[in-house]
C-alpha positions as CSV (number, residue, x, y, z in Angstrom):
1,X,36.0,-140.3,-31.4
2,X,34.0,-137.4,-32.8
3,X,34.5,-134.0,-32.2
4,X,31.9,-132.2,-30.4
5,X,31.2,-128.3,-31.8
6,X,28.0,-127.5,-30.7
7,X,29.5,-127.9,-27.5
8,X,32.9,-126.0,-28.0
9,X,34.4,-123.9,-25.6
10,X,35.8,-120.4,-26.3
11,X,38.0,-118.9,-23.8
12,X,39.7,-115.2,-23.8
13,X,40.6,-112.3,-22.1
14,X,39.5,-110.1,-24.4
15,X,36.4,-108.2,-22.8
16,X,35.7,-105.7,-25.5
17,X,32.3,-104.5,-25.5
18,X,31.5,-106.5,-29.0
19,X,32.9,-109.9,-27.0
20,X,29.1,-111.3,-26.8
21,X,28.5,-110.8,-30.1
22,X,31.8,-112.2,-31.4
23,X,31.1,-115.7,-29.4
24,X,27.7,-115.6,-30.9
25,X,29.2,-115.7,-34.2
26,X,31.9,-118.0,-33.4
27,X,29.6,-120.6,-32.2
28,X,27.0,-120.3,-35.1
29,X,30.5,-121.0,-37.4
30,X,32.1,-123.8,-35.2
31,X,28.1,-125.8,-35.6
32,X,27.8,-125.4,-38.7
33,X,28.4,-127.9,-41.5
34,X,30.9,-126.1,-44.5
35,X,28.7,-126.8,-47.5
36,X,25.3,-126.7,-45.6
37,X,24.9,-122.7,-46.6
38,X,23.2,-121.9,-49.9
39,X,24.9,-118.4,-49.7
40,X,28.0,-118.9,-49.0
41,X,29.6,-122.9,-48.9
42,X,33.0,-121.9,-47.0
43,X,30.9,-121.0,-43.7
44,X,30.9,-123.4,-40.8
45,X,33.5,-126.1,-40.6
46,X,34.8,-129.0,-43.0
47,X,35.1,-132.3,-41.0
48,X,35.4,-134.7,-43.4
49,X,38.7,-135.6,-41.1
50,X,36.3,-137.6,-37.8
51,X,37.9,-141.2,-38.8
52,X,41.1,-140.1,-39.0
53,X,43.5,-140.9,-36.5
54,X,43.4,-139.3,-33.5
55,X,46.2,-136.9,-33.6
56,X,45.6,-136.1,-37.2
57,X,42.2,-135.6,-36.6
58,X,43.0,-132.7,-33.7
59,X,45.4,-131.5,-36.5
60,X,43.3,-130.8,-39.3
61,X,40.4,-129.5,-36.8
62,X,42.8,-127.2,-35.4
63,X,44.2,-125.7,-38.8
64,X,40.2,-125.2,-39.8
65,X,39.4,-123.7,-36.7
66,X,42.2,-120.9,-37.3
67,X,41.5,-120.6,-40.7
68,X,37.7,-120.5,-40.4
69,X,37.8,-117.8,-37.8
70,X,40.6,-115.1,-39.4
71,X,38.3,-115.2,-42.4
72,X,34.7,-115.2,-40.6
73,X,35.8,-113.0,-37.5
74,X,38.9,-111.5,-37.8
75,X,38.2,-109.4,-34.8
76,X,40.0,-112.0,-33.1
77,X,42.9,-114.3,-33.2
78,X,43.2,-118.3,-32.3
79,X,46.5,-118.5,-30.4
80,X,45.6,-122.5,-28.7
81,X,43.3,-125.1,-29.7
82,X,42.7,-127.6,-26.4
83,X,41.1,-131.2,-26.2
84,X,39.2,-133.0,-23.2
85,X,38.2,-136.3,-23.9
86,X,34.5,-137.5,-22.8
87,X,35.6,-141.3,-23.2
88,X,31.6,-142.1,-22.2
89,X,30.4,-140.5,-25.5
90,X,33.4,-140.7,-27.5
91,X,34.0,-137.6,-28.4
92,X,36.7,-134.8,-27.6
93,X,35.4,-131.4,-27.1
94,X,37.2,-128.1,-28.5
95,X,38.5,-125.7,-25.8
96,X,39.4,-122.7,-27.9
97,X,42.0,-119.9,-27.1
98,X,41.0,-116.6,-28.2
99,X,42.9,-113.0,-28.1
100,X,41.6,-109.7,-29.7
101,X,42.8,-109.7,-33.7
102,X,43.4,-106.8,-35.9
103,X,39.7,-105.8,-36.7
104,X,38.7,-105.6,-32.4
């Protein structure tokens, strides 16, 4: 299975005014490739873990997602990565918990 981030979804119950913006952000960082930008190659996501086993796989997506997002939007916090499982295209799509961080 692969994992599916341009299709990741971010859910919260933070409604601060800047929320639009902050998903905006979050899902230009979750699509993109770490490496793929000449300014900075730490942006976007390192998945050189699809091919892993399953659970491992979830595992090391999880502890990039949280680490990705307190260093490129600290204006909130991940508190629960979730999995559903499209068995059709064979790959898992990112449900991600979000609460307002120490920068909001």
């Amino acid at each position: 299975m692969e994992f599916d981030t341009k299709s990741v979804k971010l859910l919260s119950d933070y409604s601060g005014p800047e929320i639009e913006q902050i998903e905006t952000n979050l899902r230009n960082l979750y699509a993109t490739k770490a490496g793929t930008q000449p300014l900075d190659r730490e942006f976007g996501l390192d998945i050189n873990f699809v091919g892993d086993p399953l659970p491992v796989a979830k595992s090391k997506f999880t502890l990039e997602v949280v680490r990705k997002t307190a260093t490129y939007e600290p204006r909130v916090k991940v508190t629960e990565v979730t999995y559903e499982e499209d068995g059709e295209n064979g790959m898992l799509i990112p449900s991600i918990h979000l609460e307002k961080g120490g920068d909001a």
